[in-house]
PAPA-118255 format. One record per residue (C-alpha): residue number from 0; x, y, z. Coordinates in steps of 0.001 Angstrom, whole numbers, plus 524288, in hexadecimal, padded with zeros to 5 digits. Layout:
N
pt i=NUM, px=X, py=Y, pz=Z
...
This chain:
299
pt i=0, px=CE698, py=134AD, pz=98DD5
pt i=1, px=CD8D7, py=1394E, pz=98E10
pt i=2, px=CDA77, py=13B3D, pz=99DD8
pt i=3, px=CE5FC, py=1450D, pz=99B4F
pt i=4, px=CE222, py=15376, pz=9A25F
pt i=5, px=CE57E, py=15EF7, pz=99852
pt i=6, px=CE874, py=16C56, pz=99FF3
pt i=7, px=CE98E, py=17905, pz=99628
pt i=8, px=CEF0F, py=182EC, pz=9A089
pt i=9, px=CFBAB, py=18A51, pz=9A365
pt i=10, px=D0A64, py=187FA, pz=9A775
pt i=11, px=D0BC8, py=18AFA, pz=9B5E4
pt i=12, px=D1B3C, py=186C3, pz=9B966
pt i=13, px=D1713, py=18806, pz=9C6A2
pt i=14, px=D0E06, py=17C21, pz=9C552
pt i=15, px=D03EB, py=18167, pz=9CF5D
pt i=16, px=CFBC3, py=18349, pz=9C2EA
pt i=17, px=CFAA6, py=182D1, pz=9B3F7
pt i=18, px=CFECF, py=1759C, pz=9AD69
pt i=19, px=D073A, py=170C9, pz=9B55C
pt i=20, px=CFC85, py=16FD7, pz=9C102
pt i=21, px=CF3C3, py=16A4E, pz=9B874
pt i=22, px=CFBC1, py=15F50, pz=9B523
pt i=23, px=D017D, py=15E91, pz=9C1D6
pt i=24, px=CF33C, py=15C1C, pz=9C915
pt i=25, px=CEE04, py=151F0, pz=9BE3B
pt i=26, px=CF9D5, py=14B8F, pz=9BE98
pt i=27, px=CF92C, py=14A91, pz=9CCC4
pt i=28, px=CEA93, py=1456C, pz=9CCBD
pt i=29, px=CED21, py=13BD1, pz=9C2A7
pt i=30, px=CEB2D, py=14038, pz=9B633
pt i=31, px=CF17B, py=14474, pz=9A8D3
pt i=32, px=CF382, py=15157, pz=9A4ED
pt i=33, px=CF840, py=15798, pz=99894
pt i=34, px=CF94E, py=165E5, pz=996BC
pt i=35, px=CF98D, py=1720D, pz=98CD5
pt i=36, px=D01AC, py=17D46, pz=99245
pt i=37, px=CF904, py=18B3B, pz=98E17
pt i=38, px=D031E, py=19497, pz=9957F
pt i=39, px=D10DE, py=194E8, pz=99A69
pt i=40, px=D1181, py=19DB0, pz=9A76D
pt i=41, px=D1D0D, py=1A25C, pz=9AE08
pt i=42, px=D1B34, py=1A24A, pz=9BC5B
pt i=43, px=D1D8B, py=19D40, pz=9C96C
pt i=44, px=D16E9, py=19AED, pz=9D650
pt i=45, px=D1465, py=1A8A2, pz=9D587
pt i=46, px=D0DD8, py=1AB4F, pz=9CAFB
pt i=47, px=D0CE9, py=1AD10, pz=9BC5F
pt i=48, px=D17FC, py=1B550, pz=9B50B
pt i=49, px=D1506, py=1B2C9, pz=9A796
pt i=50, px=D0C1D, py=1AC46, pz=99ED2
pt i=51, px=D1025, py=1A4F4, pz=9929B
pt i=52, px=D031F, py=1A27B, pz=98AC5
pt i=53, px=D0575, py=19780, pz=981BE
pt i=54, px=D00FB, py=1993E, pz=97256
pt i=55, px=CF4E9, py=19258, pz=96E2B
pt i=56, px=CFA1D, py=18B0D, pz=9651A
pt i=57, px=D0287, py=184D8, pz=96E65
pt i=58, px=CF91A, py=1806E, pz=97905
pt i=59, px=CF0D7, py=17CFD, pz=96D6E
pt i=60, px=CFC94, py=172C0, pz=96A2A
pt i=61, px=CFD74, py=16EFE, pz=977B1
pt i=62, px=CEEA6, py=16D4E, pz=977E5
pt i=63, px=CEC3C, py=16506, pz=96D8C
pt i=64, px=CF8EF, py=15B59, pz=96EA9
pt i=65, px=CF213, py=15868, pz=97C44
pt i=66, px=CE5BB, py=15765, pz=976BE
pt i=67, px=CE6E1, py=14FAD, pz=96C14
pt i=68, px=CEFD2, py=145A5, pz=97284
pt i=69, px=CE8B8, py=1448A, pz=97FC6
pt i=70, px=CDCC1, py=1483F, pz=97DAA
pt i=71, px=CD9D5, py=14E93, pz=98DBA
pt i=72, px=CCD3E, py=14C92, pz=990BD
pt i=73, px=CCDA8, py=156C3, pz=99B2D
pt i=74, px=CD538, py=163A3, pz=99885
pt i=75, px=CD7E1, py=16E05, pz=9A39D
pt i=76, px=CD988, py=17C35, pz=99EC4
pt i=77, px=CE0F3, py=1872C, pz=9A6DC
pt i=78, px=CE7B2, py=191CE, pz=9A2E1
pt i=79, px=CE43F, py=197E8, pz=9962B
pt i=80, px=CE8E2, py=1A7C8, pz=991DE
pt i=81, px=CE8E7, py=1A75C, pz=98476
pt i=82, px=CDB1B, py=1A835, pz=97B6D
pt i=83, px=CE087, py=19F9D, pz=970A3
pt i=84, px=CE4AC, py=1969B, pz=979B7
pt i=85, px=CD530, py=19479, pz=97E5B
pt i=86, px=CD1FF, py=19344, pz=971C2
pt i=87, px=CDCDB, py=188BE, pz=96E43
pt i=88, px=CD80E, py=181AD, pz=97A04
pt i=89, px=CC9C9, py=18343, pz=97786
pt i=90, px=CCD46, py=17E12, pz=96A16
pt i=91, px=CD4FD, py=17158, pz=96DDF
pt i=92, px=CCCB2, py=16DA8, pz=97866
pt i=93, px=CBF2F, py=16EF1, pz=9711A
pt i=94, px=CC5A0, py=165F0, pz=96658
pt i=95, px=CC7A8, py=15D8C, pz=970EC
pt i=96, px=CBDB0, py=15CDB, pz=9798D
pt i=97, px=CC370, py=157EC, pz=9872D
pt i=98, px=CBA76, py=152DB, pz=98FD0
pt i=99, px=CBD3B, py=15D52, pz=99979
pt i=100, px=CC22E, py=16A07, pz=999BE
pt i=101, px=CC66B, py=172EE, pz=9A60A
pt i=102, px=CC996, py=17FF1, pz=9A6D4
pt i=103, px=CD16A, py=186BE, pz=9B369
pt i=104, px=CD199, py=194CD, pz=9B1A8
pt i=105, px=CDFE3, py=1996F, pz=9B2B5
pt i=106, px=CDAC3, py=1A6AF, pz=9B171
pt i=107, px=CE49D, py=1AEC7, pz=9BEB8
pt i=108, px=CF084, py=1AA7C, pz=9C198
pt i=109, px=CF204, py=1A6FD, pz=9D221
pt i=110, px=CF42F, py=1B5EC, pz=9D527
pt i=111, px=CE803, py=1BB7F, pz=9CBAD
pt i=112, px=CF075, py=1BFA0, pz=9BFA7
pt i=113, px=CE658, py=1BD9A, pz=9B6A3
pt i=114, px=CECEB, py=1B2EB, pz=9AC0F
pt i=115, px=CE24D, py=1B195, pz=9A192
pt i=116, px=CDD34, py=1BE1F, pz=99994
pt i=117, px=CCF81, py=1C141, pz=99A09
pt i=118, px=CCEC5, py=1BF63, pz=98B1F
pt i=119, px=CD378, py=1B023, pz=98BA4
pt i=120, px=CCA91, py=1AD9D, pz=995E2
pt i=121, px=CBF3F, py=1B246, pz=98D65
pt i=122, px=CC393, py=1A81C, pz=98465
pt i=123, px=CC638, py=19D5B, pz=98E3C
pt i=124, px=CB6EC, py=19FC4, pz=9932A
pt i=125, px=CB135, py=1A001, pz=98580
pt i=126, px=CB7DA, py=195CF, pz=97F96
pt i=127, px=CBEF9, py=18C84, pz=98A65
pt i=128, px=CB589, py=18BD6, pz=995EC
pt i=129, px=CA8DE, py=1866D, pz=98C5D
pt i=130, px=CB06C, py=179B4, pz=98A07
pt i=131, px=CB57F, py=1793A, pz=99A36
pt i=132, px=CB238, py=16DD1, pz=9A2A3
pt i=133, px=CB466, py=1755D, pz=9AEB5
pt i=134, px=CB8B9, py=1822B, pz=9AFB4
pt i=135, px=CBF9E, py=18565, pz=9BD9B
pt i=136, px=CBB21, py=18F62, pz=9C689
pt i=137, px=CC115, py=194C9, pz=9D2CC
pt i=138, px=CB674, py=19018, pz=9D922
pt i=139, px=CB9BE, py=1816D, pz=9D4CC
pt i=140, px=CC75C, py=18265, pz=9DE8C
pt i=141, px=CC632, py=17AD8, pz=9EBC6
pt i=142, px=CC7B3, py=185B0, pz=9F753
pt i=143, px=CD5F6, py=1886C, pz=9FA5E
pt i=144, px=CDB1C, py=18392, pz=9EC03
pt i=145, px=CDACD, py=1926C, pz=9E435
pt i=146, px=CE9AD, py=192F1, pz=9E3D5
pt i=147, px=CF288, py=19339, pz=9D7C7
pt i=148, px=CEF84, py=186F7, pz=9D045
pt i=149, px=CE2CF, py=182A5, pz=9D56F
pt i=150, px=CDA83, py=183EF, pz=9C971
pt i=151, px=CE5D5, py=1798B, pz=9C1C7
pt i=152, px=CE4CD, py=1719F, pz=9CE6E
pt i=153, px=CD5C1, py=171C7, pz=9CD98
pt i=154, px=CD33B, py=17037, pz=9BF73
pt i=155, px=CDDA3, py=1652C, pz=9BCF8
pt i=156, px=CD876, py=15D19, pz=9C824
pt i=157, px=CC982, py=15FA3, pz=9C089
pt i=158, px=CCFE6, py=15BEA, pz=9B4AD
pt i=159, px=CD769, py=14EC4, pz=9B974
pt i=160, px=CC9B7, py=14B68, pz=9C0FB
pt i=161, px=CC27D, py=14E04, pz=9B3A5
pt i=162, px=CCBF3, py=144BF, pz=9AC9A
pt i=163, px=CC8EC, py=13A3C, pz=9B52C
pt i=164, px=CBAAD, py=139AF, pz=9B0C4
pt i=165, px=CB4B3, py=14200, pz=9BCE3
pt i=166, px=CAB13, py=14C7F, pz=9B88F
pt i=167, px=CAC72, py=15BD3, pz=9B9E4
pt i=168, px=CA7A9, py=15CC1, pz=9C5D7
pt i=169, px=CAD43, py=15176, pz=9CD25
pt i=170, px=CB987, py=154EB, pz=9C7C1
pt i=171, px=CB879, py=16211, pz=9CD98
pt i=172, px=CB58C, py=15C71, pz=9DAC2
pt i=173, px=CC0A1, py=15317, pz=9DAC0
pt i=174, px=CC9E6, py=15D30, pz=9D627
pt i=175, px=CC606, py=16736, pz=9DFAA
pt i=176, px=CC735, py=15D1D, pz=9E9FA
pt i=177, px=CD465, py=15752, pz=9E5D1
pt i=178, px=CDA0D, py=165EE, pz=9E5E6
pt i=179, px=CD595, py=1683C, pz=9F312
pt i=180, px=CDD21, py=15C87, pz=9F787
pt i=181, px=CEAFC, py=16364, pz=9F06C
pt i=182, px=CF430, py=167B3, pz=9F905
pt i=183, px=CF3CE, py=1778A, pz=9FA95
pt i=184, px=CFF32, py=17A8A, pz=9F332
pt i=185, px=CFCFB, py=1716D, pz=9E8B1
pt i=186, px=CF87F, py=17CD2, pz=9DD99
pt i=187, px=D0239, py=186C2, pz=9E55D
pt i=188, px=D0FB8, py=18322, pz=9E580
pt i=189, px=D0F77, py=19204, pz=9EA30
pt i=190, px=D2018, py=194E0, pz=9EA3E
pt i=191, px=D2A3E, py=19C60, pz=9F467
pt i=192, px=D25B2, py=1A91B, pz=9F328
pt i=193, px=D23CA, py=1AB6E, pz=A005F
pt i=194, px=D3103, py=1A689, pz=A03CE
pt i=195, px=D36BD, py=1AE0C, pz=9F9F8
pt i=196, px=D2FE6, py=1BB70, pz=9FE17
pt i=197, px=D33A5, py=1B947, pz=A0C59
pt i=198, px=D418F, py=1B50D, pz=A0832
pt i=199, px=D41B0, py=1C182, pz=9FD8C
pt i=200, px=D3DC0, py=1CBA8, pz=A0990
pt i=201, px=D4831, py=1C705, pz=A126F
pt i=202, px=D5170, py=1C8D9, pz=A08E7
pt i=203, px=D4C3A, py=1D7D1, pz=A05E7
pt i=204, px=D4E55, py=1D9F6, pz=A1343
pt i=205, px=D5B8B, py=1D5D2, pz=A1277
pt i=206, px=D5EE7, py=1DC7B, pz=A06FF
pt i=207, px=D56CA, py=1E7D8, pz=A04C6
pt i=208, px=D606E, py=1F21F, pz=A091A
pt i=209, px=D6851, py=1ECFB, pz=9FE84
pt i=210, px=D6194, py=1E462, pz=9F4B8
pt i=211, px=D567E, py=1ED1A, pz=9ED9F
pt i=212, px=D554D, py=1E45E, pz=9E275
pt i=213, px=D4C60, py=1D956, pz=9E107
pt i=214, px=D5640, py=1D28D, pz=9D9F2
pt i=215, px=D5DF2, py=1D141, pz=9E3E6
pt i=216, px=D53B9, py=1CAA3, pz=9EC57
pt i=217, px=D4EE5, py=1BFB6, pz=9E002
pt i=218, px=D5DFA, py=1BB7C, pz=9E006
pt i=219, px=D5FB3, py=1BA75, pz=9EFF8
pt i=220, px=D5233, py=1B195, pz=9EE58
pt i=221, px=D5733, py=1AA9B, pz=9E312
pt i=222, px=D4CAC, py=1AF40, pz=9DAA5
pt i=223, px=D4837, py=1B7AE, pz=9D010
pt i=224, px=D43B5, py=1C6AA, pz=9D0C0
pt i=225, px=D364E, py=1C372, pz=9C9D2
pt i=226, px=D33CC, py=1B83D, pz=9D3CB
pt i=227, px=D3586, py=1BE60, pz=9DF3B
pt i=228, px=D2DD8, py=1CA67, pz=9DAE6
pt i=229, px=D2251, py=1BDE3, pz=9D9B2
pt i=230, px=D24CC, py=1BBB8, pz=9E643
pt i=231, px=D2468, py=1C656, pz=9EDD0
pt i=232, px=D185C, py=1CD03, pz=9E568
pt i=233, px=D114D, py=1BF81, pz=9E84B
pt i=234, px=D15EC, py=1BDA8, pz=9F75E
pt i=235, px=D1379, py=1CF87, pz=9FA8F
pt i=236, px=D0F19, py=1D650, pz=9EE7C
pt i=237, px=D1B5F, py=1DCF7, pz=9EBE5
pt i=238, px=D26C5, py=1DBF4, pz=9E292
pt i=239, px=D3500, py=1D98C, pz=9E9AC
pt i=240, px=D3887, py=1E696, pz=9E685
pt i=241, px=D2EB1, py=1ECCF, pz=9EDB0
pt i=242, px=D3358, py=1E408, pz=9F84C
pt i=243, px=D3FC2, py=1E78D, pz=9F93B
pt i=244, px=D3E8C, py=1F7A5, pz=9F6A7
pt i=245, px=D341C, py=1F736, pz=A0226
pt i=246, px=D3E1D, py=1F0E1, pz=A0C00
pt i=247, px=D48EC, py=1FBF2, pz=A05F0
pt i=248, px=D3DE4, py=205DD, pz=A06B1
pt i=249, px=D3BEF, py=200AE, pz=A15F6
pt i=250, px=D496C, py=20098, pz=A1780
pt i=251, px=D4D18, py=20C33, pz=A1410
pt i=252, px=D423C, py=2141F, pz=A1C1D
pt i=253, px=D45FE, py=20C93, pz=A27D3
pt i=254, px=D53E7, py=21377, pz=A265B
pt i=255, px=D4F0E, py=21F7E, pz=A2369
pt i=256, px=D44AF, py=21FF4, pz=A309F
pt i=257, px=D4D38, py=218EF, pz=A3A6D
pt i=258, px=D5C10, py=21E52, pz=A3643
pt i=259, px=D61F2, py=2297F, pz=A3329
pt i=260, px=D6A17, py=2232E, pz=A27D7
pt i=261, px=D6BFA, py=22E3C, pz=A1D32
pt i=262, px=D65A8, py=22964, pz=A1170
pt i=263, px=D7229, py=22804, pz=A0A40
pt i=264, px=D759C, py=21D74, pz=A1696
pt i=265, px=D674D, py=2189E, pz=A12C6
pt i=266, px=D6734, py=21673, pz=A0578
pt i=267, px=D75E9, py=20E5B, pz=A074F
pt i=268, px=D6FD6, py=206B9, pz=A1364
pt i=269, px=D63C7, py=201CF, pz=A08D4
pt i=270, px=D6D3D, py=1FFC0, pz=9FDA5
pt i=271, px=D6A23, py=20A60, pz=9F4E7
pt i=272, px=D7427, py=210BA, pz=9EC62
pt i=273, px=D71B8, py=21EFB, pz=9F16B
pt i=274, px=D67C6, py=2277A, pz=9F8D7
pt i=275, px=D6168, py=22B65, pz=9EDAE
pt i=276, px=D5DD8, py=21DE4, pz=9E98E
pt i=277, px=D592C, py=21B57, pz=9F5AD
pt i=278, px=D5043, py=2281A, pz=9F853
pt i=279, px=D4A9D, py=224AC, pz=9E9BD
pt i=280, px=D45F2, py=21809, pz=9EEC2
pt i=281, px=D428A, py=21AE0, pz=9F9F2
pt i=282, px=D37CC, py=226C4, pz=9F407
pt i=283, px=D33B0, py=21F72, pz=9E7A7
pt i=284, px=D2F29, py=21550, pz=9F3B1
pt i=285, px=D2ABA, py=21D75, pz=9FD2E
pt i=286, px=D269D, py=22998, pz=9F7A2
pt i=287, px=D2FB0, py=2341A, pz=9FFAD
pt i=288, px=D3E26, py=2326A, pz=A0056
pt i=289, px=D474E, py=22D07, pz=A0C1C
pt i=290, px=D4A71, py=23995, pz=A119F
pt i=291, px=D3A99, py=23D65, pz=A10FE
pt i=292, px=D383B, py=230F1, pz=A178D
pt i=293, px=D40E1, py=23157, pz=A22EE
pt i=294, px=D3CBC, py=2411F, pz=A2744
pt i=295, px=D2F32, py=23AE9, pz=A285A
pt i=296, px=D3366, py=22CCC, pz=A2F36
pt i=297, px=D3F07, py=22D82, pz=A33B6
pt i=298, px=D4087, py=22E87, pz=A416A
């Protein structure tokens, strides 16, 4: 089994990236993979929500059953956040001297959250990169491939080329050129968010007059609160509250400059409980109250 490819990285259920890419892409050239999980994440095709750093005892476990049993020759390294976890790493692989060794820095997540403390990464340069093979840069990604997932894509296709006996820099070349060849979405299985927003604003304008709450909205679009609120801070920068009191906040100074409802009649036409809820909203959001409002714009 001296052929098998060992990735050390992260759990991305998405599989654009982390472990499951890896094996996904060697698998899919040909080869064997075997893996050693270093952190659980909770996310989706939006992005990270939590991180569950495993101990280093435990990837140590996971490190040396592999090791020992199929000896990889050619070990791909990913995402690392813990300092003891290095170490464990550094430890293993030095007993066992594989042929080759690869790092991909998983260093910012797709959006820029910054995933790996400067304190690890200290570690990771003094004690990892010495023993590397090849170390990936940005610079090492074909033009149009620097989307979610394209340093697993890159550095497993290096890694399955290195396990067939090429060298480090032919197997650079053929991997570059075999991810150019991908399809675009390969890496980027990207999600509905847009049709979600677009489907979430038609129903705020549906319901804002009556519907403030952004519960309301997750359960019309058959999905949770927290999800949505990815979506529409990915898709416009703002959370579906802010969403929905800007069209009440529009709303409500359309009635106020174009009728001459009282704002008793205006707070019941928007679907608040009484006019003093309403004129409270209204001035923590704009800064004067309705009836200030309408003796400037009204007409």
């Amino acid at each position: 089994m001296h052929n098998t490819i060992l990735t050390i990285t992260g759990s991305d259920g998405t599989g654009d990236s982390g472990v499951q890419a890896d094996i996904r892409l060697i698998s899919g050239l040909g080869g064997t993979a075997a893996s050693v999980v270093t952190s659980i994440t909770v996310q989706n095709t939006l992005g990270i929500q939590q991180f569950h750093d495993l101990p280093a005892v435990v990837v140590r476990q996971q490190l040396e059953a592999i090791v020992n049993d199929l000896q990889p020759q050619v070990v791909k390294i990913g995402l690392l956040r813990r300092a003891d976890v290095v170490e464990v790493i550094v430890d293993v692989l030095r007993r066992h001297q594989p042929k080759y060794i690869i790092y991909a820095p998983v260093l910012r997540s797709a959006r820029g959250e910054r995933l790996v403390s400067e304190g690890v990464y200290e570690v990771i340069s003094r004690r990892l990169l010495p023993m590397c093979s090849v170390v990936l840069e940005e610079t090492d990604l074909p033009d149009g491939r620097r989307i979610h997932g394209s340093a697993n894509q890159l550095s497993s296709a290096v890694a399955y080329y290195l396990s067939q006996g090429e060298n480090v820099d032919n197997a650079m070349l053929h991997a570059q050129t075999y991810l150019r060849q991908l399809p675009a979405g390969y890496a980027d299985a990207g999600g509905r968010s847009g049709e979600l927003y677009n489907q979430f604003i038609d129903a705020v304008e549906r319901y804002y007059d009556s519907q403030p709450q952004v519960a309301f909205y997750a359960e019309q679009l058959n999905v949770s609160a927290r999800y949505l609120g990815q979506v529409t801070r990915t898709v416009s920068g703002r959370s579906p509250k802010t969403i929905i009191d800007e069209r009440i906040i529009a709303g409500i100074t359309s009635l106020l400059t174009t009728t001459s409802l009282s704002l008793k009649e205006t707070a019941q036409r928007m679907g608040f409980s009484s006019q003093a809820h309403l004129s409270r909203f209204f001035k923590q959001r704009k800064g004067v109250s309705p009836t200030e409002y309408r003796a400037v714009h009204g007409s």
